[in-house]
C-alpha positions, 0 to 999 in steps of 0.5 A: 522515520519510515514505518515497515509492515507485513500484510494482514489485519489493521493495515490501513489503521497503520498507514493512517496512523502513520500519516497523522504523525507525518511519518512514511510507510512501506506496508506488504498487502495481500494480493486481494487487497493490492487489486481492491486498492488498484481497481482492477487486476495486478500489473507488474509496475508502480502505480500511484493510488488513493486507498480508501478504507473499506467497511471492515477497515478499522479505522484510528478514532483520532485521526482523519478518515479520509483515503491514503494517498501512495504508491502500489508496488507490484512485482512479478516473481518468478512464476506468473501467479506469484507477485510481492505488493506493497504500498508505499507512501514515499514519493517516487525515485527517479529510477524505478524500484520495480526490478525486472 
C-alpha cells in the first residue's frame, strides 16, 4: 500500500506512522521544509535523504523516533522560483522520475 499526502502540518507523524505499519509514502512538502530535510538550497534531482524530526514535529507516541530514511524529489517547473517537493519512501526506479 502506498500512503499519498499534501504538505502542511503532522507530515512527519504521517510518514512515521506510515513506516511503523511497513506501508510506503509519497508526501508534497513545503519548499521550507524540503531544504531543512536536504540541508542545503534545492537542486532539481533525487536525493536520498534521513528526515529527522524537528522539535516542533509531532511525534506518534508508539512508534519509534528515529530519523526517516528516503528520497527528496525536487522538480524545477517552469519558472526558476517555483519547484514541487516531495518525499518518498519507495526505492529508486531505474529510470528517474524527475522529468526535465
Amino acid at each position: 500500500m502506498l500512503f499519498i499526502g499534501d504538505s502542511n502540518f503532522g507530515v512527519f507523524r504521517i510518514v512515521q506512522t506510515a513506516r511503523h505499519a511497513g506501508q510506503q509514502v509519497l508526501v508534497r512538502l513545503t519548499k521550507r521544509r524540503a531544504r531543512k530535510i536536504l540541508g542545503r538550497s534545492l537542486v532539481q534531482g533525487d536525493h536520498a535523504v534521513l528526515w529527522k524530526p524537528s522539535r516542533k514535529d509531532q511525534l506518534q507516541p508508539a512508534c519509534s523516533p528515529e530519523p526517516l530514511e528516503g528520497r527528496l524529489l525536487i522538480q524545477s517547473l517552469r519558472r526558476k522560483a517555483f519547484a514541487r517537493c516531495s518525499f518518498v519512501s519507495l526505492p529508486p526506479y531505474p529510470a528517474p522520475l524527475i522529468m526535465r
